[in-house]
N, C-alpha and C positions, 0 to 999 in steps of 0.2 A: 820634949824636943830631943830627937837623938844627938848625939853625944857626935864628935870628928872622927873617933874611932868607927863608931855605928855606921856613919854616912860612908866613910872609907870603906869598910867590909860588902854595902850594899850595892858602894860603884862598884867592886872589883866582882861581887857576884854576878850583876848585870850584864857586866862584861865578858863575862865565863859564859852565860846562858847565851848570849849572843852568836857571841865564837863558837858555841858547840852548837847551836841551830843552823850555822851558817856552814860548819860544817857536815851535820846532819842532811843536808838540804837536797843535795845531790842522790844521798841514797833515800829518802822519801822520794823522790821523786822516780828515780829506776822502781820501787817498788809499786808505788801507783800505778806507772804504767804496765808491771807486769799482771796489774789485778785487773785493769780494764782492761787488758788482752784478753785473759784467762774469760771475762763476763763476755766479750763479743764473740770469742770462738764459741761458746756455751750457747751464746743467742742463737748461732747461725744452725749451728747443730739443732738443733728444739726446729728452727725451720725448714732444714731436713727434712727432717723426720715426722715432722707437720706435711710437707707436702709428699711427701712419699706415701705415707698413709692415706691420705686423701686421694692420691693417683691408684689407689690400689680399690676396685668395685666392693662394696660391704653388702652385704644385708639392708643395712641403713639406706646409703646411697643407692642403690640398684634393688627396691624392694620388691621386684617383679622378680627376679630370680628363684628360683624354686631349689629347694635343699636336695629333693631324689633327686635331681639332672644335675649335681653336683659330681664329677667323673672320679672317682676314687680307688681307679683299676689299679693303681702301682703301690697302695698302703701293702705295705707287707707286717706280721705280726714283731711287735718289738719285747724288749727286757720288761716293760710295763703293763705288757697284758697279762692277762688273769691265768696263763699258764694252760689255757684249754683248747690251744691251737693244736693239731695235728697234723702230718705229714700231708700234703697230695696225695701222694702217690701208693697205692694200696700194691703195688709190684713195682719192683725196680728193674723188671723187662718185661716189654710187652713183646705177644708174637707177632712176628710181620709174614702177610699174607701178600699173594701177587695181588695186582691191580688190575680188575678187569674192564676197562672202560671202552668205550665206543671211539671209531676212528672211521671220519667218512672222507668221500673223494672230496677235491678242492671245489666241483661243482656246487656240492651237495651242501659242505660245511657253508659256503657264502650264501645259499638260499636258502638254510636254518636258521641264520644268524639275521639276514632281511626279514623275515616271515616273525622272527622273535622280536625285534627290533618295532615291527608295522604291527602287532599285538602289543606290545607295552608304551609304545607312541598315542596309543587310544585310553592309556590311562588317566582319568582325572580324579579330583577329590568331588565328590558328588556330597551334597548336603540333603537332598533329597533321596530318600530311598522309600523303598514300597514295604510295609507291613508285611507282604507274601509268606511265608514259611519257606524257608532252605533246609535241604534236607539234612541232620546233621552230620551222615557221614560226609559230607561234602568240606564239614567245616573240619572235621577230626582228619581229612588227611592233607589237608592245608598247612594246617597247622603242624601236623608230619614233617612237613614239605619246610616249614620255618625250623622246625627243630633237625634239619642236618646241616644247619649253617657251622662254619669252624668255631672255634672257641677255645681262649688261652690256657695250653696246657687239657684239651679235649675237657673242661667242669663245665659245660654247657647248661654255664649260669639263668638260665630264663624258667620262667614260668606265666602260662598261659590261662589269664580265667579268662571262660567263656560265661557267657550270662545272658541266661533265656527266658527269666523268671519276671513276667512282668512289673510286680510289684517289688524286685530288687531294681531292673532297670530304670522304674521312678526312683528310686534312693537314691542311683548312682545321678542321676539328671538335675535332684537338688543340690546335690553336694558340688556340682559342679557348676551349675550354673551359680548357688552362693556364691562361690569363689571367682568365677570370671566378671562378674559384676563387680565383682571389688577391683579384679585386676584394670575391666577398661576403666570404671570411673576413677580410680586413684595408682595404680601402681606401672599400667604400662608405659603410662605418658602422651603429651599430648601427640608427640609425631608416630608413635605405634598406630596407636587409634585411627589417626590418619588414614596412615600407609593400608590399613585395611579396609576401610571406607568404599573403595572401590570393588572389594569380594562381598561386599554387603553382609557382611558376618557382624554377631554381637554374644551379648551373653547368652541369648536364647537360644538354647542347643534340644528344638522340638525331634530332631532326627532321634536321640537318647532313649525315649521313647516309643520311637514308629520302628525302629530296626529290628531284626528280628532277634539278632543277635549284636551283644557288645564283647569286643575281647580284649580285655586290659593283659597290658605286657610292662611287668615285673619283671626286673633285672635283681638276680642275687647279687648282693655285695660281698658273702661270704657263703659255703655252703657249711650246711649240719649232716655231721656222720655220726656212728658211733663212738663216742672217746672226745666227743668236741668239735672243733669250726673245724673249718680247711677253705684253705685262700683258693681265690676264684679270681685271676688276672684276666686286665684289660675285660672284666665284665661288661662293663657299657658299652666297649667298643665290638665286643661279639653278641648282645642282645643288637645291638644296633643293626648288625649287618642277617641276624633273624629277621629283623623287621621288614628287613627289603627282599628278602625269599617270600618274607608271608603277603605281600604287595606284590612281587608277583605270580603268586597264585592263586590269590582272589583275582585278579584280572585272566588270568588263567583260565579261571571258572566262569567266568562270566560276571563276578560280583563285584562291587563298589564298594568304596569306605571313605572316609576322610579322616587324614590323618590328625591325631589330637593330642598335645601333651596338654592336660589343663595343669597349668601352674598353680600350686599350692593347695591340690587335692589330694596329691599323697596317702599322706596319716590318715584323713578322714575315709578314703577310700579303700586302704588297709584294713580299719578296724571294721568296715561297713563289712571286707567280702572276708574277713576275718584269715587275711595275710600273716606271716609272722615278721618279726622286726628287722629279719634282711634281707628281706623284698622290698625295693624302690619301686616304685611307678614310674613308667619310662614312655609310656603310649597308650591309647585308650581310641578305639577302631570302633564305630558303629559300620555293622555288615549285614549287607542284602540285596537285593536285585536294585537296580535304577527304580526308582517313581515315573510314572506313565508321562508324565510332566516336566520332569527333571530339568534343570538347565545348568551350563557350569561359564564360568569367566571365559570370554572367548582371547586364548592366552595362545600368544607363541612361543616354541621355546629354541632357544639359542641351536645358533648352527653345530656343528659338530667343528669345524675350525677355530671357533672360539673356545672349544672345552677341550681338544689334545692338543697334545705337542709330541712331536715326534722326536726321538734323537737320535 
C-alpha cells in the first residue's frame, strides 16, 4: 500500500496532467482543424483534376479518333530534339516578280462565278464508280491542279500516291475495310452508326476495288532535306485546302470520288505503300467515271443565307 507521501505525489501529479491537458486542449484542437482543412482542400483538388482529365477526349474515351488526323501544324522544334532541325528557308530573299493575272468585266466575272458555282453544285460523293480506265494524264494534271494550293511558309507539305496496281488496290481494301469494321462495330458508337444508316454506307468499301484509280493524300508533318528536317507549318491545314482544288478538278474532268478518311489505317497503309514516318494519311479518294447505275443520297444543301454573313 502506498505510503501518504506516495498518495500525495500521485494527487498532485494528476492534477498537473489535468491542468496541462486542459490547457493543451485548445491548441490540439486549432491543430486538428488545421489538418482536416489541409485533407479537404487536398480531396477537392484530386476532384479537380479528376474531372478535368476526364473532360478532356483520350485515346481511351474517344477510341475512334485516329492519331494522323491529329493537327500538329504549330509544333515548332525545341532544346529537346535531336539537334537535326534545319533552317526553312534556303535564302533569306526571294525575288519578287509582277503578277500577271486575269481581270474581266463585271458581266463576265458574275457569269464565271455562276457557271463555276452550277459545275461544282453537281458535285456528289458517288460510291459507285465504273472500272473504265481514265487516261493517266488526266489524273497527273489534276493532281497539278491540287499541288498549287498555298501552303505555310510555300513547304507544300503533301504527297500524292496514286495507285493503279490491282493487286495493291486489294491490299489497300483489306487494310481498310479490317479497320472500319472495327470502327462501326466498337469504336464509332452507337449514334455515329446511326447517323449514317441513312447513306447506307458500312465497312464494305467494294468501290476500292472497282476504281480505277485510288489516291491517298499524305500530309508531311515535317519535311527531309539535306542536313536534316525542316518544319512544315499549318501542314494539315494547307494539305486540307489541296484537297479541295483536287475535288474540284476531278468534277472538272468529269470524275467522281468519295471522300474517305478511314480512321486507323494510317501506319498500316504507310508500311503497305512504303511511306516514310512523316507522312500522315489525311484522305484516301477512289477515282473514275460514274457507274452506269450509279445513285447518290438525294441531299439538299443549305441556302447560301445560312452560310455568309455579310459585314
Amino acid at each position: 500500500m502506498a505510503s501518504d507521501n506516495q498518495q500525495g505525489v500521485l494527487f498532485h501529479l494528476l492534477n498537473f496532467r489535468m491542468a496541462l491537458l486542459t490547457a493543451l486542449t485548445p491548441v490540439f484542437a486549432a491543430v486538428l482543424c488545421v489538418v482536416l482543412a489541409l485533407l479537404y482542400k487536398g480531396s477537392r483538388r484530386k476532384e479537380a483534376k479528376a474531372v478535368t482529365v476526364e473532360s478532356v477526349p483520350t485515346s481511351k474515351s474517344r477510341p475512334w479518333v485516329d492519331e494522323d488526323l491529329q493537327d500538329d501544324t504549330d509544333i515548332r522544334p525545341t532544346d529537346d530534339d535531336d539537334g537535326d532541325w534545319v533552317e526553312s528557308g534556303e535564302e533569306e530573299e526571294l525575288c519578287h516578280v509582277p503578277y500577271l493575272g486575269s481581270r474581266y468585266p463585271v458581266e463576265t466575272m458574275v457569269q464565271r462565278s455562276q457557271d463555276f458555282y452550277n459545275l461544282m453544285n453537281q458535285r456528289r460523293s458517288v460510291r459507285f464508280i465504273s472500272p473504265e480506265p481514265v487516261p493517266r494524264e488526266v489524273i497527273n494534271n489534276i493532281i497539278h491542279t491540287a499541288g498549287t494550293a498555298p501552303s505555310g511558309a510555300h513547304t507544300e507539305p503533301w504527297t500524292f500516291v496514286v495507285v493503279s496496281d490491282p493487286e495493291v488496290k486489294h491490299q489497300v481494301r483489306l487494310v481498310v475495310e479490317e479497320e472500319e469494321e472495327a470502327n462501326y462495330r466498337h469504336r464509332m458508337g452507337d449514334k455515329w452508326v446511326s447517323d449514317l444508316q441513312k447513306f447506307r454506307t458500312s465497312w464494305v468499301k467494294e468501290y476500292l476495288d472497282v476504281a480505277p484509280y485510288l489516291v491517298l493524300v499524305f500530309k508531311q508533318t515535317y519535311g527531309v532535306v539535306a542536313g536534316g528536317k525542316k518544319t512544315h507549318y499549318y501542314n494539315e491545314i494547307s494539305v486540307s485546302i489541296s484537297c479541295g482544288l483536287l475535288l474540284a478538278a476531278l468534277q472538272n474532268a468529269g470524275l467522281v470520288t468519295v471522300t474517305s478518311t478511314p480512321l486507323n489505317c494510317g501506319p498500316k497503309l504507310r508500311l503497305l505503300l512504303r511511306r516514310p514516318a512523316n507522312e500522315k494519311l489525311l484522305m484516301l479518294l477512289p477515282v473514275g467515271y460514274p457507274a452506269s447505275d450509279a445513285t447518290v443520297p438525294d441531299l439538299t444543301r443549305k441556302p447560301l443565307h445560312d452560310i455568309v454573313v455579310h459585314v
